[in-house]
DRENFILUM-448266 format. One record per residue (C-alpha): residue number from 1; residue in one letter; x, y, z. Coordinates in Angstrom, 3 decimals, decimal comma. Example, Ala and Ser with C-alpha at 12.3 -4.5 7.8 and 13.67 -1.06 7.14 Angstrom:
<atom><nr>1</nr><rest>A</rest><c1>12,300</c1><c2>-4,500</c2><c3>7,800</c3></atom>
<atom><nr>2</nr><rest>S</rest><c1>13,670</c1><c2>-1,060</c2><c3>7,140</c3></atom>
! end
This chain:
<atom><nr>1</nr><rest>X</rest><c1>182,692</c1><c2>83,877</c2><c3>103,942</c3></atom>
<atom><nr>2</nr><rest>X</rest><c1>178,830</c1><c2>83,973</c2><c3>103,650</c3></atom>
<atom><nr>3</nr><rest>X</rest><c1>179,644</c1><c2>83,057</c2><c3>99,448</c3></atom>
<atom><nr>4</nr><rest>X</rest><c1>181,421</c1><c2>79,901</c2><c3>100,591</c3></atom>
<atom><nr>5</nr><rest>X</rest><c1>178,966</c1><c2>79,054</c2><c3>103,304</c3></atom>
<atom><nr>6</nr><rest>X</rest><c1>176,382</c1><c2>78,836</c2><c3>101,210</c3></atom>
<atom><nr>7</nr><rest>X</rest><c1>177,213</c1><c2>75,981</c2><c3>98,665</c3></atom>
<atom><nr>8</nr><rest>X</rest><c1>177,498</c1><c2>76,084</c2><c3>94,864</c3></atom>
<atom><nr>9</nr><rest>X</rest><c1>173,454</c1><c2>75,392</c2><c3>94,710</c3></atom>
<atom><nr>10</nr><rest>X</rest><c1>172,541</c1><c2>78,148</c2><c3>96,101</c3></atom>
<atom><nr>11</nr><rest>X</rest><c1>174,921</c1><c2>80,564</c2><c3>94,480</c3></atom>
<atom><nr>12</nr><rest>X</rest><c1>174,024</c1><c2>79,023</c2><c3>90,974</c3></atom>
<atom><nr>13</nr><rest>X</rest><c1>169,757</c1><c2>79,884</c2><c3>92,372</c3></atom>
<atom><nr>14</nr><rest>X</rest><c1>170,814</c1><c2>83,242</c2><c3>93,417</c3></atom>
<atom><nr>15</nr><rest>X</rest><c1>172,209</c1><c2>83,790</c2><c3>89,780</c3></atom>
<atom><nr>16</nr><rest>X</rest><c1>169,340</c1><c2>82,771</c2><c3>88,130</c3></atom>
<atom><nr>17</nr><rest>X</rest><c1>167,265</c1><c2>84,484</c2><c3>90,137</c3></atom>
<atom><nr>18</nr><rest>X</rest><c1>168,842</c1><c2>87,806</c2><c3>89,243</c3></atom>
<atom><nr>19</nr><rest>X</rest><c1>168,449</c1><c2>86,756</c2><c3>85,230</c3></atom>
<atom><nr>20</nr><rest>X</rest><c1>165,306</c1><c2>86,042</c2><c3>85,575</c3></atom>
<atom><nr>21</nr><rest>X</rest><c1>164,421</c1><c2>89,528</c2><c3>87,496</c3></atom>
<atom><nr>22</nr><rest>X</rest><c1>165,963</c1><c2>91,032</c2><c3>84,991</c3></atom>
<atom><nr>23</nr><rest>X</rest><c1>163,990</c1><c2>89,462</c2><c3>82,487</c3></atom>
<atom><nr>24</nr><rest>X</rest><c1>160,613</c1><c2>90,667</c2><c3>84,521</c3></atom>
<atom><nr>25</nr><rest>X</rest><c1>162,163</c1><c2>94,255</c2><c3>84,616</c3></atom>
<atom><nr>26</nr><rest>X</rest><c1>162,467</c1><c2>94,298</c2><c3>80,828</c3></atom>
<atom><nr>27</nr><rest>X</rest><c1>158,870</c1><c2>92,591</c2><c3>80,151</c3></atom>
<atom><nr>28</nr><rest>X</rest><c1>157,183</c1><c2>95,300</c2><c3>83,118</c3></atom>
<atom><nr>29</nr><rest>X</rest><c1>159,224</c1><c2>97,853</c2><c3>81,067</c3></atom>
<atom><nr>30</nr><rest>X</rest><c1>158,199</c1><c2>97,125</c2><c3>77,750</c3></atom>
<atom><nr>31</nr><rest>X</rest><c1>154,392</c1><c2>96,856</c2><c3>79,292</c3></atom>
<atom><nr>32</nr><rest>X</rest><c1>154,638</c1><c2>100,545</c2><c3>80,822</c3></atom>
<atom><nr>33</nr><rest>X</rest><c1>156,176</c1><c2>101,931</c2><c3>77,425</c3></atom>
<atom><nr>34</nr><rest>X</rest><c1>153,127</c1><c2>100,500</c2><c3>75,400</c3></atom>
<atom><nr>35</nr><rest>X</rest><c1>150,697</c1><c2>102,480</c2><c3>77,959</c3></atom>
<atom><nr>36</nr><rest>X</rest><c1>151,872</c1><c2>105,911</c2><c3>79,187</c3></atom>
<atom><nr>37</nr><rest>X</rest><c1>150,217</c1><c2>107,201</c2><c3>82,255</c3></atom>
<atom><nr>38</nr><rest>X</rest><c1>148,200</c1><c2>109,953</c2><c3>81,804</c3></atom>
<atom><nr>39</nr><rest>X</rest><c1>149,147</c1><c2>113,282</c2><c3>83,374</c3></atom>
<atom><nr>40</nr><rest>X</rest><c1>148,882</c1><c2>112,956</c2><c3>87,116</c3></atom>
<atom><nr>41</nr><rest>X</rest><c1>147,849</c1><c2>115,769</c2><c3>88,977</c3></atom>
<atom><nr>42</nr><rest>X</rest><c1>150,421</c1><c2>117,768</c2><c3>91,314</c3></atom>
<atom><nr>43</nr><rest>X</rest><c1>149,127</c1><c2>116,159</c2><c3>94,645</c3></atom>
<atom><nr>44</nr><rest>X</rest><c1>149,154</c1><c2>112,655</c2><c3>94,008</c3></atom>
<atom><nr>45</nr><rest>X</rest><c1>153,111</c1><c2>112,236</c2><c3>94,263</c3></atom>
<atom><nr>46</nr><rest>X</rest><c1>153,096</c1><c2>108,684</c2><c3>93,630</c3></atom>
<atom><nr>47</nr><rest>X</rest><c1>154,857</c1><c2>107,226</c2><c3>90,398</c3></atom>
<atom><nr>48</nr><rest>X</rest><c1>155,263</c1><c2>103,567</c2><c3>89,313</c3></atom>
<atom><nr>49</nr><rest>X</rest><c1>158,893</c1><c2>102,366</c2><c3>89,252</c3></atom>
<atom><nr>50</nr><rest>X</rest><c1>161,367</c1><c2>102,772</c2><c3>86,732</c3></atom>
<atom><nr>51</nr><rest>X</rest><c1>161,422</c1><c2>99,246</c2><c3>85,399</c3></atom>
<atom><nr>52</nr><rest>X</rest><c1>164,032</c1><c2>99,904</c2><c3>82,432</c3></atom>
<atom><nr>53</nr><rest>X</rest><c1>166,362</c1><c2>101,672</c2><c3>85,120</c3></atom>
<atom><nr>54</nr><rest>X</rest><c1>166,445</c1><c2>98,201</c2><c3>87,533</c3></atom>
<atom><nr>55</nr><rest>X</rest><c1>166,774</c1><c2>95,879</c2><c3>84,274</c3></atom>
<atom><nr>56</nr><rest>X</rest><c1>169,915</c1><c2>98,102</c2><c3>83,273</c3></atom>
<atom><nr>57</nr><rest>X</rest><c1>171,089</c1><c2>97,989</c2><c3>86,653</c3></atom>
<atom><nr>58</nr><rest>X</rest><c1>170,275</c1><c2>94,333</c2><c3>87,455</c3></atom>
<atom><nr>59</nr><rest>X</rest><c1>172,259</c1><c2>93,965</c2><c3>83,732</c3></atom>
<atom><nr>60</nr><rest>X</rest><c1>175,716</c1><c2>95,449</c2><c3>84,647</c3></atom>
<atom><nr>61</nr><rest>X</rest><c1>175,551</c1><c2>93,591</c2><c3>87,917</c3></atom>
<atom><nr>62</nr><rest>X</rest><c1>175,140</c1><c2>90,388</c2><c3>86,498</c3></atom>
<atom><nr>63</nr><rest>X</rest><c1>177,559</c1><c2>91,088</c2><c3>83,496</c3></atom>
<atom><nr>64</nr><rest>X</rest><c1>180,477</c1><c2>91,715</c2><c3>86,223</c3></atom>
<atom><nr>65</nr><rest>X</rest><c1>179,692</c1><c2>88,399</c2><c3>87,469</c3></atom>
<atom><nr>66</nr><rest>X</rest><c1>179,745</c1><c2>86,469</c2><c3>84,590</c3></atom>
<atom><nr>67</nr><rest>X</rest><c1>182,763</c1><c2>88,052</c2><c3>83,697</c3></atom>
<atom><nr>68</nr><rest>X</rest><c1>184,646</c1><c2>86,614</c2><c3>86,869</c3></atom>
<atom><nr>69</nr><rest>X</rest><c1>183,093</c1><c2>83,663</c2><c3>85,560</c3></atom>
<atom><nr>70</nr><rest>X</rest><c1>184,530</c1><c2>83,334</c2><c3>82,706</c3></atom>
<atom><nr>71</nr><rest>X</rest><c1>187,960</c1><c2>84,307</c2><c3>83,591</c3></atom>
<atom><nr>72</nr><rest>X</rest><c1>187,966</c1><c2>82,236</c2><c3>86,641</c3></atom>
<atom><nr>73</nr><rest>X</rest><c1>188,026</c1><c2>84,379</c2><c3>89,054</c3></atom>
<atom><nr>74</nr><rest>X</rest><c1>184,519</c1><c2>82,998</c2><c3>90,806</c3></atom>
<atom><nr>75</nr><rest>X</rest><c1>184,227</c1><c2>82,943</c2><c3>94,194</c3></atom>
<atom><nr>76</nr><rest>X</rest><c1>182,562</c1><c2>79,486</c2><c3>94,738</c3></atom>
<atom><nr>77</nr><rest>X</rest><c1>183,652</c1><c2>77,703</c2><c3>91,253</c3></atom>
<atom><nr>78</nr><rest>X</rest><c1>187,290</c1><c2>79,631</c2><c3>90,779</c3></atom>
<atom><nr>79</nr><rest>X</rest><c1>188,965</c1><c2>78,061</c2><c3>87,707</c3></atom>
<atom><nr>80</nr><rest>X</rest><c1>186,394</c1><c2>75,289</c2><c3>87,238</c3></atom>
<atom><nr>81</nr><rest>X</rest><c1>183,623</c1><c2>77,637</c2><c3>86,448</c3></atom>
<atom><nr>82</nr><rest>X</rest><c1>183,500</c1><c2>77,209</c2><c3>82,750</c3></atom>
<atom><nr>83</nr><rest>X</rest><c1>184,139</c1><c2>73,287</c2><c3>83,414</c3></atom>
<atom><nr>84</nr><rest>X</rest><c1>181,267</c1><c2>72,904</c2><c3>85,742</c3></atom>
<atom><nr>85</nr><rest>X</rest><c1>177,779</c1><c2>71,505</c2><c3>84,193</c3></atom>
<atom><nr>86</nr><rest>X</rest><c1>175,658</c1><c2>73,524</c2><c3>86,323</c3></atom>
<atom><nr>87</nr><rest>X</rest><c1>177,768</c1><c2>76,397</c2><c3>86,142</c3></atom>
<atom><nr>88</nr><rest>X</rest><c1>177,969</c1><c2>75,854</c2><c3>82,220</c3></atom>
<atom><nr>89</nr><rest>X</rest><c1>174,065</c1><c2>76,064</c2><c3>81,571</c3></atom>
<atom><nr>90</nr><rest>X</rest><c1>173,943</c1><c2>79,030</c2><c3>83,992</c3></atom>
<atom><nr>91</nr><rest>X</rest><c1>176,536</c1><c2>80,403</c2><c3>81,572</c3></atom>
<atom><nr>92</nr><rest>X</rest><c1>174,779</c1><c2>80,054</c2><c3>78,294</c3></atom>
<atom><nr>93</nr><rest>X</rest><c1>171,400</c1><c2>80,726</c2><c3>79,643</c3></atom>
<atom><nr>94</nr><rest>X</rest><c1>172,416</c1><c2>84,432</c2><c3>80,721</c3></atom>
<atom><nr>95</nr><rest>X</rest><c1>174,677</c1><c2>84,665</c2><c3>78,085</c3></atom>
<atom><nr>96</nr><rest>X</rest><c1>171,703</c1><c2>83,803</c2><c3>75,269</c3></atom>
<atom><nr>97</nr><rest>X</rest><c1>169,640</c1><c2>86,543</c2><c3>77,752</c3></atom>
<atom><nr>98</nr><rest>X</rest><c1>171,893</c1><c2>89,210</c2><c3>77,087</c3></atom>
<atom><nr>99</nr><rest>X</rest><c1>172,635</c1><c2>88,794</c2><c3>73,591</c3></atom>
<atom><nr>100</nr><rest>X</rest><c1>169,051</c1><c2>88,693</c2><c3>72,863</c3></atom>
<atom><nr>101</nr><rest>X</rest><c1>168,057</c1><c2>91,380</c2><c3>74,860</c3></atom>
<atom><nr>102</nr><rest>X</rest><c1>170,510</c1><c2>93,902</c2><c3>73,178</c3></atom>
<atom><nr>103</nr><rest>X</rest><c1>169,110</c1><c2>92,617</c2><c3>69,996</c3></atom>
<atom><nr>104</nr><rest>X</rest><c1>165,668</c1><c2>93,249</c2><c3>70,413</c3></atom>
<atom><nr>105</nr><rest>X</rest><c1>166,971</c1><c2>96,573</c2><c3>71,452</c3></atom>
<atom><nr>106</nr><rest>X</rest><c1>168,218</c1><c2>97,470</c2><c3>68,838</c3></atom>
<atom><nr>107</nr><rest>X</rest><c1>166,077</c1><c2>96,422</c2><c3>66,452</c3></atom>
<atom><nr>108</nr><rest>X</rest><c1>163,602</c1><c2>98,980</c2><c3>67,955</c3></atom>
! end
């Protein structure tokens, strides 16, 4: 209801705001692993969030929704997801995201 409500613009935003989250998750991640915290003492409690735990979150999320996507199963698009320009670019943009992303993990 509140998917159809909302328009295809909005949906297609709402996407790419989750890629591009994810993409800040994996650069804040990749920041914290090239400078460890030192040792904190026992009192202070407070520790910074897990940045490579959201991105890998965020990730599965957004790969179950590209899958329904593809196969045309979409909530707002259905069968004219992979048809769609908008749709399309959102498509190849994550896609390229992923892709690269397990790359460059690998690599390491």
């Amino acid at each position: 209801q509140i998917v159809e409500s909302m328009g295809p613009d909005w949906y297609l935003f709402l996407y790419s705001g989750l890629g591009m989250g994810i993409r800040t998750w994996d650069k804040a991640a990749e920041i914290v692993d090239m400078h460890p915290l030192q040792a904190r003492s026992p009192g202070t409690g407070a520790s910074p969030p897990q940045y490579a735990e959201n991105a890998l979150y965020a990730r599965k999320w957004m790969v179950k929704l590209l899958l329904k996507f593809v196969v045309g199963e979409d909530m707002v698009f259905g069968a004219q997801s992979t048809t769609d320009k908008k749709s399309k670019a959102l498509l190849r943009e994550e896609f390229r995201s992923l892709v690269n992303s397990f790359l460059k993990k690998e690599a390491i």
